[in-house]
N, C-alpha and C positions, 0 to 999 in steps of 0.2 A: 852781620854774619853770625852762625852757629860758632859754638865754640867748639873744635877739632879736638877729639879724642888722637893719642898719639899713633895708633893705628891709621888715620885720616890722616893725617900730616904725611907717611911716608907712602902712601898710593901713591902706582906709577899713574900718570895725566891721563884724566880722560877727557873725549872732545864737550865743547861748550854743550849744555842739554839746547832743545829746540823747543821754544818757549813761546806761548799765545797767551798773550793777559787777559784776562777776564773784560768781556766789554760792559759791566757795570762794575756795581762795589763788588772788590774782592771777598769772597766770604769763603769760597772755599778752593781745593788746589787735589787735582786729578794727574796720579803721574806714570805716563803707563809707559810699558818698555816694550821695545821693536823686537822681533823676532833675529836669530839668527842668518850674520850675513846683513843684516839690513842697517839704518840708521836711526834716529830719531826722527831729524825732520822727514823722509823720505817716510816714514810710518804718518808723523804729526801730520802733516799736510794732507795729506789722504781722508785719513781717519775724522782731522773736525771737521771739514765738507761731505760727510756721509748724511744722505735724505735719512729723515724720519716721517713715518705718517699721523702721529699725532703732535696736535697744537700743543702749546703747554698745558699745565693741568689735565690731559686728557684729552678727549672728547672728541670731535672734526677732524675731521683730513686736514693738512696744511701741506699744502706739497711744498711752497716755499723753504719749508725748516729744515734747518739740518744742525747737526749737533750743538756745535759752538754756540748759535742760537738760541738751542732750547735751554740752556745750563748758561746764562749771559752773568752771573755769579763768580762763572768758575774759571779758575787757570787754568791752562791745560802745559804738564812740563811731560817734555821728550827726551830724556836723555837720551845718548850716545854711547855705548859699550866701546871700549877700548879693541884695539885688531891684537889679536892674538895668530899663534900659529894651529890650524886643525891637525891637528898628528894623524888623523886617521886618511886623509890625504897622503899620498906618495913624497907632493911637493912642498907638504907643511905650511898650503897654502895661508895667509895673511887674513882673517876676516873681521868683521867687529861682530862679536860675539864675546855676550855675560861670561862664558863660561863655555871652554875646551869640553869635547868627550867623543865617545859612538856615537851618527845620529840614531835621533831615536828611533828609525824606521829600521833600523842594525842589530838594536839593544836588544830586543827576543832571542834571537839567536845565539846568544850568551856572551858575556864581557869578562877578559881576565882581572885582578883584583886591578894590576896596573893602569887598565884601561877604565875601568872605573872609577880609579884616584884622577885620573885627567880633568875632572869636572870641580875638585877641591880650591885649589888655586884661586881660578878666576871668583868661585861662589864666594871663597872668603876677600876677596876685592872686593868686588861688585856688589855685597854685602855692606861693605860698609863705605862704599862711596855712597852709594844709596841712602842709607841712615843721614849721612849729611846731610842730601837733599832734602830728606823729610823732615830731619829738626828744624830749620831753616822755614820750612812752611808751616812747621807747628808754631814754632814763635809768630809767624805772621796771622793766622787763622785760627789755632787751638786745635790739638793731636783730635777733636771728633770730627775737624772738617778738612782732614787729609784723607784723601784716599788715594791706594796704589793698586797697579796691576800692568799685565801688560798682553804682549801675544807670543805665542808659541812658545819660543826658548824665555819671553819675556816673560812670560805668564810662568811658567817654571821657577826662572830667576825669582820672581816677585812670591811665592808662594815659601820659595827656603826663608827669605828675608823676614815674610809674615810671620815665619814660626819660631825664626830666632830673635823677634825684633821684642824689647821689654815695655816700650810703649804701647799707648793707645793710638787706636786708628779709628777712622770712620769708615770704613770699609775697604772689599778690595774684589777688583774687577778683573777676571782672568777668561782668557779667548783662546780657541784650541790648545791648549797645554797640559803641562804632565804633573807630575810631583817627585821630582830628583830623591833618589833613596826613601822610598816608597813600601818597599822590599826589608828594608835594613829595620824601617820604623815599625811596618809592621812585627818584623821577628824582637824588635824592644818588649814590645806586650805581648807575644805569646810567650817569652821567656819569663817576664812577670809573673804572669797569670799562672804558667806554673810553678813558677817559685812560691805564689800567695797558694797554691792548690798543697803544697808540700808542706808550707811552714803551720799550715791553720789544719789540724786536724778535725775541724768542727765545720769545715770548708761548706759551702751550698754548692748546690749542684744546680743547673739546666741555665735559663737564660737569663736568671734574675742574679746570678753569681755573675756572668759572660760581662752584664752589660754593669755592674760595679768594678770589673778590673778594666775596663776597655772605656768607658765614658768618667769625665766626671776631672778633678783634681788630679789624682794620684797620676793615672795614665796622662793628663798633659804634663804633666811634673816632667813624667821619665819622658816624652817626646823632646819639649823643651831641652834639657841637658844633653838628649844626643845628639840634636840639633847645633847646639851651642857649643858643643867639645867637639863638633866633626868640622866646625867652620872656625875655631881654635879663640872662642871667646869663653869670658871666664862665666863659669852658671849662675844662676840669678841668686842675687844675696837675701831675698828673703822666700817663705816657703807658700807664697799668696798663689792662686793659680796664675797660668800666664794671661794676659789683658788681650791675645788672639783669641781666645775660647767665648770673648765676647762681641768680637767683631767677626760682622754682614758677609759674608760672602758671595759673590756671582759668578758661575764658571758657564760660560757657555760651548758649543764644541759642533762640528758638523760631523752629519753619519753618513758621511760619502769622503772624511778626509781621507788621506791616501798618506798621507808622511806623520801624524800625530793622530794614530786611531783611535777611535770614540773610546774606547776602553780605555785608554790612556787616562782620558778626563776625566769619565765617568769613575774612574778607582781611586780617584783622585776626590773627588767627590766623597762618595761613598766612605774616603778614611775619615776626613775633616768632620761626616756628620758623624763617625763613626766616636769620634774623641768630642762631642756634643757642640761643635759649631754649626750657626745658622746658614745654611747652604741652600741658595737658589740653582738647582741646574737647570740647565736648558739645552735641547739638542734641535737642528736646525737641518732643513736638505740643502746641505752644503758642505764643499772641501774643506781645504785648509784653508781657511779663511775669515772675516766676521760674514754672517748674513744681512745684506742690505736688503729693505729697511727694519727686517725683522729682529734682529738682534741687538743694531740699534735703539730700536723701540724699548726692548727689554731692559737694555742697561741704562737709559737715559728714566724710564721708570723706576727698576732699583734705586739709583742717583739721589734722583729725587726724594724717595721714600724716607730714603737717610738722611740726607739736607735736612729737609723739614723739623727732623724728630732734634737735631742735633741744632 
């Protein structure tokens, strides 16, 4: 077992994750998280019986395959988010859910700062229950053959954890989702950027200034740290950039969802490459939901492409 940071020690319990071992040598460990309201295995069971239409390697139709199959390497873990109560229910109904808030189909229409902190809580849990599960398979595999993500609230959940997490990863795999304070990280760097526009009287101007306050070290510096004091961990002790700005990203998203709008991902998208991460999107004619067999396809190719190199 990992060794528990004292934060870990005093999480309240969450349910056992819903776990598929790898049907060869374990080499790597994919951990993705269920959307809001849902469970693990209730996501896990679904998801590794999803058809793909290519063989391994490529090439042929195999209509046979489906995920688990094509990735016979990999673990697949499902955690279980703990039931909290939704406050934006009447009856403060009970659900398992990362993290309290407005749904997002709500969130346009404007959040008071209260309803906004609702999401703080669970993120700094589920943050570092999380962490556990991942050191635990780093010791078993090596932080380049961990990868994480999940879907909708899970893909959310999984993307704050990516940006406050200090380790390495091998990538990370995200399906209809968002990016929780999104808004906030943006107004981080244009307040930068004007600061760096005030303090440098020699300042440049047009887009070769834009994209040196906005890409690169400094700007993930300052994301990290808000990242990290908003979820109440201490900021990174040394001044390297952070080890996300190196890892793979996949976000895929459908342009017919109706409860986590394309815009939603795609802004999401759009910041990550925006702060110089490698970002695959992909958009799909589908709801809320992955595309079968096409998105499939997508992520079991990304997968792969990181495997191999790692």
């Amino acid at each position: 077992m990992a060794t528990q940071s004292p934060e870990q020690k005093t999480l309240p319990s969450y349910p056992e994750p819903f776990i598929v071992s790898a049907r060869e040598e374990h080499r790597q460990t994919l951990i993705l998280l269920h959307g809001r309201g849902g469970t693990g295995e209730q996501f896990g069971t679904s998801f590794i019986i999803s058809p793909i239409s290519s063989c391994p390697g490529g090439g042929a139709s195999h209509s046979s395959q489906i995920l688990a199959t094509a990735l016979p390497n990999t673990k697949f873990i499902f955690p279980t988010a703990r039931k909290r109560h939704a406050r934006w229910y009447d009856n403060g109904a009970l659900l398992h859910q990362w993290f309290d808030g407005v749904p997002i189909d709500f969130q346009d229409a404007g959040m008071s700062p209260e309803q906004r902190d609702w999401q703080l809580e669970g993120l700094k849990e589920s943050c570092a229950f999380l962490e556990g599960i991942v050191r635990e398979e780093v010791e078993r595999v090596g932080a380049r053959n961990v990868f994480v993500g999940g879907l909708s609230q899970g893909c959310a959940m999984g993307l704050q954890f990516l940006l406050s997490y200090e380790g390495e990863l091998g990538g990370f795999v995200g399906m209809s989702g968002w990016l929780p304070y999104v808004d906030e990280m943006e107004g981080v760097l244009v307040e930068e950027e004007k600061g760096n526009d005030e303090d440098d009287s020699f300042a440049r101007s047009g887009s070769e200034d834009r994209g040196t306050a906005l890409k690169g070290e400094p700007a993930a510096m300052k994301i990290c740290g808000f990242v990290r004091d908003n979820l109440d961990l201490p900021l990174p002790v040394t001044s390297r950039q952070p080890s996300w700005l190196q890892t793979p990203v996949y976000l895929g998203h459908g342009n017919i969802d109706e409860k986590v709008k394309l815009a939603k991902g795609r802004r999401a998208a759009e910041f990550l490459r925006g702060m110089g991460v490698q970002v695959v999107w992909k958009e799909y004619d589908e709801g809320h939901w992955y595309k079968v067999p096409e998105e499939i396809d997508d992520i079991v190719s990304f997968l792969r492409s990181y495997i191999s190199l790692n």
